[in-house]
N, C-alpha and C positions, 0 to 999 in steps of 0.2 A: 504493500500500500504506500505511495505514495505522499509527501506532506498536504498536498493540496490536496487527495483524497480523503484526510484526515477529517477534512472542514466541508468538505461536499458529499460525499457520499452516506448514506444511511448508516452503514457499518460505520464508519469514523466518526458519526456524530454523535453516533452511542456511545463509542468506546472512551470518545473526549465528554459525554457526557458519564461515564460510570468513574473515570480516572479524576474526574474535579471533583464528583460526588463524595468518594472518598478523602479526597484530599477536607473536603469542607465538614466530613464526619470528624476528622482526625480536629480539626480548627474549633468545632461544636464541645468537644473533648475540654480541651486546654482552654478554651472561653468561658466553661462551665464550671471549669474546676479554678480559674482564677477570682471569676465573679463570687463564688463560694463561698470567699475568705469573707466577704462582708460578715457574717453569722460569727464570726471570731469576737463580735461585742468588744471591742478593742477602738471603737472610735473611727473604728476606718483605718487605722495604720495599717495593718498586714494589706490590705485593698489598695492604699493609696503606694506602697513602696513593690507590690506585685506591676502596678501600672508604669509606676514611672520605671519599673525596669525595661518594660514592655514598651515604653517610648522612648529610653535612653540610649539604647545601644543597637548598633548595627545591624545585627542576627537578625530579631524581631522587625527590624523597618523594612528589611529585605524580606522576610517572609511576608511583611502585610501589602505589600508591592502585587508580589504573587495570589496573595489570598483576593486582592480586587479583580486580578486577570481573572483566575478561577471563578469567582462571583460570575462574571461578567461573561464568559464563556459558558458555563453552566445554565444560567437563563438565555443566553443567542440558540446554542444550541438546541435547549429543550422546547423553544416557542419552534425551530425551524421544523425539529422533528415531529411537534403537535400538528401542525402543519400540512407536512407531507404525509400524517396518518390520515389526518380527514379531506382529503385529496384525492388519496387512493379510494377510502373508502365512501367516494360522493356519491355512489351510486346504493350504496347499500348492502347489506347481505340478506339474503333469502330466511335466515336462521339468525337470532339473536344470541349469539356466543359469550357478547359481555354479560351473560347473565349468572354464568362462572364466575368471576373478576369480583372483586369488594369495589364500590363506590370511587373509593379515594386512589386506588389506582387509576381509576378512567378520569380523575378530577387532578392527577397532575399539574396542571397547566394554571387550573384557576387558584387551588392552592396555592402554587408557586407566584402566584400574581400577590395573591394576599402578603406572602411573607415580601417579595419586590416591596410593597408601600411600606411592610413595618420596616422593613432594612432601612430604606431613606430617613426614616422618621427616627431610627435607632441612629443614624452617621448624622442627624442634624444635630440631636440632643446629646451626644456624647461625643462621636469621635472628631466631630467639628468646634467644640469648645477646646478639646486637650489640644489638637494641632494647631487650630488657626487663631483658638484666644477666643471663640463667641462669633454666634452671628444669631442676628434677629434677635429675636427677647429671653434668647438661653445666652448667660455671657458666663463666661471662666472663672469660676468663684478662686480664684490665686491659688497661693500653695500655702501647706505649712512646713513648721522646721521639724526634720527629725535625726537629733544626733549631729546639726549642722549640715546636713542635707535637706536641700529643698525640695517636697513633691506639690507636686501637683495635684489638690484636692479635688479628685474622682469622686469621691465617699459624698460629700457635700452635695458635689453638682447631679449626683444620683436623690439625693435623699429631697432635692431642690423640688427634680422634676415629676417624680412620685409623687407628691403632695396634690396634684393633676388628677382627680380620678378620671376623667376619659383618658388619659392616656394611659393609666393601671388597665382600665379596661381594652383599650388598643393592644397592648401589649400580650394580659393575658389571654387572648382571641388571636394573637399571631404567636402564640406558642403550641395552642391549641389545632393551627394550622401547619405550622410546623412537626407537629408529633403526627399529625395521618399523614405528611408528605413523606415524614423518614419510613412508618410503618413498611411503603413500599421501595422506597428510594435505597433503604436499606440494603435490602438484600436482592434488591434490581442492579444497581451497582456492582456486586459483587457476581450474581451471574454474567451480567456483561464483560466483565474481564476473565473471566471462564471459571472461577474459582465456584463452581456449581457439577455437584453432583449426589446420589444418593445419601450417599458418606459423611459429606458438610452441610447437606441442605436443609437438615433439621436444626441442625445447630446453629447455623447462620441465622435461620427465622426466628429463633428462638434470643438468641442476640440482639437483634434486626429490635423486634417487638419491644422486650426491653431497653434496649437503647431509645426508642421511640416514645418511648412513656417518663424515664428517669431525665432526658433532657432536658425538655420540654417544659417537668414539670420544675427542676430548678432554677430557669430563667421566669418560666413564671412565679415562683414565691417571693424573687426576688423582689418587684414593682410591688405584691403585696404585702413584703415583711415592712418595707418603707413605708408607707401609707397607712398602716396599721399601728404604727410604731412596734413594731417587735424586736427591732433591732436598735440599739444606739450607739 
């Protein structure tokens, strides 16, 4: 296959969409388990000096480089391939077959839309106050000192924009669409790079599912621990 087949043909749409998917499983991972430390009731430090490591140095800016191509190829892709499914299929079939299939499988696309708007609404309220200093009526609440190092107060400008309940609720509704997207995304992924057969395929799903439910639901408690006050 060719690189330009990579980006045009079916096959390579899939494959660049199963190889982002993973890459963005693996990113869901490490974002969930950094966000996490809020719950350490510690003021925010362990959170604010996990972030500013994560803005500090090299490694991480280079991967978040990558993490936006992936973003960004991962939804081209999967709109191109929604696409070209109902294209093929304009005419119909004699036999309704999706009737096999769970829901959120065939709702891919509009799922994947949903989380498209929380992402923007996520990089307006968060990753665009830590990089660029604020914009619009979310601005960079400063840093504080720790140990004579300066972070940059995440903790804060979370606990700012939680106090919003529609957007507690935005939130917890793009986590909620998030968790059927992995449901299938999961272990669609990993058949697509072939890692599918008898042997793994129980266990994959059974991963797959779990992972789809324990994600989901830690970025969602997070907008509610703030808003509730459960955390300080």
């Amino acid at each position: 296959m060719t690189f330009k087949q990579m980006f045009t043909s079916s096959v390579g749409k899939k494959l660049i969409m199963g190889f982002t998917g993973i890459f963005l499983i693996l990113f869901l991972i490490v974002h969930a388990g950094l966000n996490a430390t809020i719950w350490a009731n510690d003021g925010g430090l362990m959170f604010n000096k996990a972030g500013h490591f994560m803005g500090s140095n090299a490694v991480p800016r280079i991967l978040e480089i990558g993490l936006f191509i992936g973003i960004f190829l991962h939804i081209y892709q999967g709109y191109l391939l929604t696409i070209e499914n109902r294209t093929k299929r304009s005419v119909g079939y004699a036999v309704n077959y999706s009737k096999g299939s769970k829901w959120y499988s065939r709702s891919m696309a509009i799922l994947g839309t949903l989380i498209l708007l929380f992402l923007i609404a996520h990089i307006y309220h968060f990753w665009t106050p830590s990089r660029l200093g604020g914009i619009g009526n979310i601005k960079a609440l400063g840093t504080v000192d720790h140990n004579g190092v300066e972070l940059h107060n995440l903790y804060a400008e979370m606990d700012l924009v939680f106090t919003n309940p529609y957007i507690v609720v935005l939130y917890v509704l793009a986590c909620g669409s998030l968790a059927y997207h992995l449901a299938h995304g999961f272990q669609s992924a990993f058949k697509t790079i072939g890692v599918h057969n008898r042997r793994y395929h129980a266990l994959i799903s059974s991963i797959g599912y779990g992972f789809s439910i324990l994600i989901p639901l830690i970025f969602a408690l997070m907008p509610i621990s703030f808003y509730f006050d459960w955390i300080k």
